[in-house]
C-alpha positions, -999 to 999 in steps of 0.1 A, spaced: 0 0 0 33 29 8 48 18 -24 14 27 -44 9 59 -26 46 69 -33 41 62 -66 13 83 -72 29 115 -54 57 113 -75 70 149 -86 52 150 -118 24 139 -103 28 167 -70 30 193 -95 1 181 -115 -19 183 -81 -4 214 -72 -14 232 -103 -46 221 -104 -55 235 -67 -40 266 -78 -65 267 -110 -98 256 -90 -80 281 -63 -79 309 -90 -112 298 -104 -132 301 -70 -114 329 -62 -123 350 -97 -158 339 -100 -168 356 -64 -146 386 -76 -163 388 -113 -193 402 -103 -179 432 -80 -154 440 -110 -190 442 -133 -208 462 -108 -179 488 -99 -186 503 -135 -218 514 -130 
């Protein structure tokens, strides 16, 4: 069971997993901010 869990966080894998909490991160983060941005104008 270790050996398949290193496996898995090897460091392609880690950075694949890190980038993709930074998108969803990003993505959360820009779709509550969107709509302040859009209403600031007016």
């Amino acid at each position: 069971m270790r050996h398949a869990i290193e496996r898995l966080l090897s460091r392609e894998n880690r950075w694949a997993l890190a980038i993709a909490a930074l998108l969803v991160l990003l993505t959360i983060l820009t779709a509550s901010a969107a709509p302040l941005w859009i209403y600031q104008g007016f």
